[in-house]
Backbone as a chain_set.jsonl record, in Angstrom:
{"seq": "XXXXXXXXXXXXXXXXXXXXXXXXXXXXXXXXXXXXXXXXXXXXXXXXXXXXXXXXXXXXXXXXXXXXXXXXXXXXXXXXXXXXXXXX", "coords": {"N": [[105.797, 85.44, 91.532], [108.811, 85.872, 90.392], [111.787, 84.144, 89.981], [115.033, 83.245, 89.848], [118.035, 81.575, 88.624], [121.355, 81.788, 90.383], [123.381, 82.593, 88.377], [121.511, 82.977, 86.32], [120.602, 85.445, 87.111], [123.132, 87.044, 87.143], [123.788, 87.58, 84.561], [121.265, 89.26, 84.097], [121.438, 91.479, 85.401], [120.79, 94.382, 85.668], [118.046, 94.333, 84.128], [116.406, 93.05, 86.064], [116.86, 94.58, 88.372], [115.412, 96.417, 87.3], [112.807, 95.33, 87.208], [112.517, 94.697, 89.979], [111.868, 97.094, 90.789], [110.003, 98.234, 90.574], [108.152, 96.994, 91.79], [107.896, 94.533, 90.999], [107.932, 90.93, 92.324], [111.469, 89.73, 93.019], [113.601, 86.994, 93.16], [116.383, 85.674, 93.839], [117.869, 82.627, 93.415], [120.046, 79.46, 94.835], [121.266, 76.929, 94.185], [118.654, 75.947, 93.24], [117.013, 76.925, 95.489], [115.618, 79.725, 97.444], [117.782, 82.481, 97.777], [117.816, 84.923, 98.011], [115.828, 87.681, 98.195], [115.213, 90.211, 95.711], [114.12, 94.033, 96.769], [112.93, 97.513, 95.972], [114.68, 99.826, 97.307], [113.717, 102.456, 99.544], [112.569, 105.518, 98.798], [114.646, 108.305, 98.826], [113.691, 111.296, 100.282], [112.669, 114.671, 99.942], [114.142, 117.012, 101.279], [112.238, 119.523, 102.938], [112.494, 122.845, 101.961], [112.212, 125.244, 103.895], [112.256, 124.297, 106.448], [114.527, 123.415, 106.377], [116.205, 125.436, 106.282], [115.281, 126.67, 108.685], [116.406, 125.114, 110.497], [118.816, 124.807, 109.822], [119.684, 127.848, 111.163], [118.905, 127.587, 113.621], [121.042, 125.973, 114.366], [123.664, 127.621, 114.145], [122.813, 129.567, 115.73], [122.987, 127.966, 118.347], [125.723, 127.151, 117.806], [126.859, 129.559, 118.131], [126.262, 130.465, 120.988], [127.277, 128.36, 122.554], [130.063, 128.823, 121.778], [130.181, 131.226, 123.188], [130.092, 130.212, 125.755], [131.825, 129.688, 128.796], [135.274, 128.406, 129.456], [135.934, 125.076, 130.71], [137.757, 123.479, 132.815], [136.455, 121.091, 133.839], [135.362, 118.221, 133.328], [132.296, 117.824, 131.791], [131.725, 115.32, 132.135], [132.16, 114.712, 134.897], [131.259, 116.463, 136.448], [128.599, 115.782, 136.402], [128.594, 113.474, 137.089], [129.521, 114.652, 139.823], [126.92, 115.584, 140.368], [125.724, 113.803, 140.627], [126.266, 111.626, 142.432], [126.104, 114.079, 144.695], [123.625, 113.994, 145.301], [119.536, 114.83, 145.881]], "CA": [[107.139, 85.733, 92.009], [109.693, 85.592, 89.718], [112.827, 83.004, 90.215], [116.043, 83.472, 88.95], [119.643, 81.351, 89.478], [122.575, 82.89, 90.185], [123.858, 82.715, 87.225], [120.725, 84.277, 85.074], [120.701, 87.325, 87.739], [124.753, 87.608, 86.858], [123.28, 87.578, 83.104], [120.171, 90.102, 83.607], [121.395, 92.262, 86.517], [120.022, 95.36, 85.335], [116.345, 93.698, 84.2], [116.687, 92.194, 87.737], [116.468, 95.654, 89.483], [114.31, 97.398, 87.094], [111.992, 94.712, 87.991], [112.287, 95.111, 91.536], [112.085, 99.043, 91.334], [108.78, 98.609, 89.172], [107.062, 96.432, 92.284], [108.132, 92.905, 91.131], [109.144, 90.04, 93.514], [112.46, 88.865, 92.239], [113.866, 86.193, 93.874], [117.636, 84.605, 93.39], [118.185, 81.0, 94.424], [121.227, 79.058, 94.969], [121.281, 75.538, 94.134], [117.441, 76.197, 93.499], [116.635, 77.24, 96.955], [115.641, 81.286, 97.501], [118.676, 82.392, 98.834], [117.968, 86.417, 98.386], [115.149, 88.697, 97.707], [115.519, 91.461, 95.661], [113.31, 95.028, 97.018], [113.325, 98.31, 96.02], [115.015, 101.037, 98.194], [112.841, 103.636, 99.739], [113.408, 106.982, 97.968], [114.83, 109.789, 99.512], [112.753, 112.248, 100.751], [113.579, 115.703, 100.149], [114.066, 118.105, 102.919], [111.609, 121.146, 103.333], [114.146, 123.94, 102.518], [112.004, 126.176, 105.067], [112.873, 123.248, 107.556], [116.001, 123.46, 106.385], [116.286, 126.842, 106.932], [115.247, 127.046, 110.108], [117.478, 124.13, 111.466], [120.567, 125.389, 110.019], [119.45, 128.746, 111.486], [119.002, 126.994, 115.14], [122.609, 125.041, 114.197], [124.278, 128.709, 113.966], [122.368, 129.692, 117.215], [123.333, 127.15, 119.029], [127.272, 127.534, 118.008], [127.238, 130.812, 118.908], [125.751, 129.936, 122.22], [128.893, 127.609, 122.982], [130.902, 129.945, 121.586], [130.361, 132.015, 124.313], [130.556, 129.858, 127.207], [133.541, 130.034, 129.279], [136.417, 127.311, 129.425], [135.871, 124.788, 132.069], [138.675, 122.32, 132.965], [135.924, 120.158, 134.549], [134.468, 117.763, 131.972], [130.937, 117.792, 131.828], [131.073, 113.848, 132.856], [132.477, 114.734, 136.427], [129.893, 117.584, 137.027], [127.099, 115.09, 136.263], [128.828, 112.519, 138.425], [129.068, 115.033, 141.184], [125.302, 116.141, 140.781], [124.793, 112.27, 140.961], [127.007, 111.342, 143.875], [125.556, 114.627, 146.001], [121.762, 113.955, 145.679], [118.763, 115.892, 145.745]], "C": [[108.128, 85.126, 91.015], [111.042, 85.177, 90.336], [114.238, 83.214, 89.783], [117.087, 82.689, 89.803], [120.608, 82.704, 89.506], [123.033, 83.613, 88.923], [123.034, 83.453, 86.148], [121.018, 85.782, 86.227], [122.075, 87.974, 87.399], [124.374, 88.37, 85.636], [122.388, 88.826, 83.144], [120.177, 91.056, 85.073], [120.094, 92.941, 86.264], [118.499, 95.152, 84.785], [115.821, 93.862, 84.993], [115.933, 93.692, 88.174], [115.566, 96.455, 88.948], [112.747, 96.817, 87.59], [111.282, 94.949, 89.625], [111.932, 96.221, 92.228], [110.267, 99.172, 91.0], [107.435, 97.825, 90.229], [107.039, 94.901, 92.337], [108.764, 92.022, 92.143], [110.077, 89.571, 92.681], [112.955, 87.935, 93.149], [115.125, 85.293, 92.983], [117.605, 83.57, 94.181], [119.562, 80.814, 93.766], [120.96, 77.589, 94.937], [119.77, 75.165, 94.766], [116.401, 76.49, 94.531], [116.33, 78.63, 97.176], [116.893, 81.281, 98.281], [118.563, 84.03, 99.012], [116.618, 87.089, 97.336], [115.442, 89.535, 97.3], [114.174, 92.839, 96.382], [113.547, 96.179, 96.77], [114.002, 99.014, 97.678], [114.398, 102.093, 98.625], [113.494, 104.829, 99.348], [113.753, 107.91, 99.241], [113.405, 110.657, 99.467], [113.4, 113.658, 100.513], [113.478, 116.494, 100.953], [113.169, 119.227, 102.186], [112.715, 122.278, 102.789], [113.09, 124.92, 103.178], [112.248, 125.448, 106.117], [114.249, 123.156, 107.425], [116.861, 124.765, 106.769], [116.497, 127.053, 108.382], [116.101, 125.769, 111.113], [118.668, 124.897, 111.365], [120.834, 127.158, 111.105], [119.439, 128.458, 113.506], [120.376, 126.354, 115.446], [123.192, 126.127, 114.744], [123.498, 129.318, 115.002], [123.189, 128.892, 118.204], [125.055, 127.063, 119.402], [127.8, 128.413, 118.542], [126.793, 131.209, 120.672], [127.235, 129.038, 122.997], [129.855, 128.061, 122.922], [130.964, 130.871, 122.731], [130.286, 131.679, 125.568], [131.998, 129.926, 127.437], [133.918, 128.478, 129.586], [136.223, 126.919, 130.378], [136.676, 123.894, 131.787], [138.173, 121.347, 133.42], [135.52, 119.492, 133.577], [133.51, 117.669, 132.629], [130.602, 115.962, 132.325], [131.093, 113.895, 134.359], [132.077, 115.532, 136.825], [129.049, 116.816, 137.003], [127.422, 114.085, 137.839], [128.843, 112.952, 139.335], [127.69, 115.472, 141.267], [125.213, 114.804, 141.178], [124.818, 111.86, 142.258], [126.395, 112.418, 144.977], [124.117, 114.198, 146.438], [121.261, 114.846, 145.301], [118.998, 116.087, 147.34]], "O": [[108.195, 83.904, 90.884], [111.443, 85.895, 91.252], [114.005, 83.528, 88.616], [117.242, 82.796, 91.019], [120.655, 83.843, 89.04], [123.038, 84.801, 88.6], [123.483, 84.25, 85.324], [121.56, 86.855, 85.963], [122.216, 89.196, 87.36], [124.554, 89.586, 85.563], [122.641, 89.61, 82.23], [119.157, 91.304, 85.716], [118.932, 92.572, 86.433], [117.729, 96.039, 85.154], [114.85, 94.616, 85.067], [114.718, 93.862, 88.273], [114.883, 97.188, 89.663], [111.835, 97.457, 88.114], [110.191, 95.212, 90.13], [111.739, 96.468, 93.418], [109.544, 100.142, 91.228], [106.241, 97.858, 89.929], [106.511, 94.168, 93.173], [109.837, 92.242, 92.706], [109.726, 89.013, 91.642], [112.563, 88.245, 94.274], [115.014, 84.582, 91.984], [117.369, 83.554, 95.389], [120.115, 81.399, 92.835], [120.323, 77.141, 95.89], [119.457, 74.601, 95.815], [115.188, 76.319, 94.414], [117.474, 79.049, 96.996], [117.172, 80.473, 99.166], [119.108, 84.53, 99.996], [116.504, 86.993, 96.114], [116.096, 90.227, 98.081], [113.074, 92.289, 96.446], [114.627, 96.442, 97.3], [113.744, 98.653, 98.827], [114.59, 102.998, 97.813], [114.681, 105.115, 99.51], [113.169, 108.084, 100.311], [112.406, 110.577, 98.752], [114.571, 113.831, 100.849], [112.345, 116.641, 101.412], [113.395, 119.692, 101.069], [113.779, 122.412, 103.394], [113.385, 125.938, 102.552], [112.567, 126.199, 107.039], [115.019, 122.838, 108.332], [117.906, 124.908, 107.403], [117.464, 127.443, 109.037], [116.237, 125.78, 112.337], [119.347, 125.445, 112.234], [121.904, 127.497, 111.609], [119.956, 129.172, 114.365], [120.791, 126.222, 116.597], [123.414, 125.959, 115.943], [124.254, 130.29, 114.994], [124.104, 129.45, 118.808], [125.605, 126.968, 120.498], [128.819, 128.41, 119.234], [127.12, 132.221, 121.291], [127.94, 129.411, 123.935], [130.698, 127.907, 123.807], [132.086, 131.2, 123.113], [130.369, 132.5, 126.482], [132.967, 130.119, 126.702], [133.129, 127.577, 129.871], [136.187, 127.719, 131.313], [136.598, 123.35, 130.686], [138.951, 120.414, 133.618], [135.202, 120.232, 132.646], [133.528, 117.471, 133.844], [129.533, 115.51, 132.736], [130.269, 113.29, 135.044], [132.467, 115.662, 137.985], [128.294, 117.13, 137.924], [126.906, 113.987, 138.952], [128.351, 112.264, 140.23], [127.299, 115.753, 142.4], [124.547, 114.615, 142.196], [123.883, 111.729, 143.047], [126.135, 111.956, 146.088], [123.634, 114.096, 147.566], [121.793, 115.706, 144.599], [118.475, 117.032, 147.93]]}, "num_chains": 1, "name": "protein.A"}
């Protein structure tokens, strides 16, 4: 595990993270104490584009679905609350 003060990590940022990207432990201390691990970042993932497809395709369903309900002045919290309040 590699050590570093503040002050060299100020000095060797960029080292620093290629290090860390590459698998290495880096490790900054503060008045020789660890005070912060460096770790890579998990990569992105890239989307499916047939998953992507078919979501945005269910998105644009779905709008047009709402789209065609009708205007209620009731909000949907005070319909729930009266299903709640009547019972089964």
């Amino acid at each position: 595990m590699a050590r570093y003060s503040v002050v060299e990590a100020k000095n060797n940022l960029s080292a620093l993270i290629d290090a860390a990207q590459s698998g290495g432990d880096v490790v900054i201390t503060r008045h020789g104490k660890p005070a912060v691990k460096m770790v890579p970042v998990d990569p992105v993932v890239d989307i499916d584009p047939e998953w992507a497809a078919r979501r945005d395709a269910e998105m644009a369903r779905l709008a047009k679905l709402r789209a065609s309900m009708p205007f209620s002045p009731v909000s949907s919290v005070d319909i729930i609350r009266q299903m709640r309040d009547e019972g089964p």
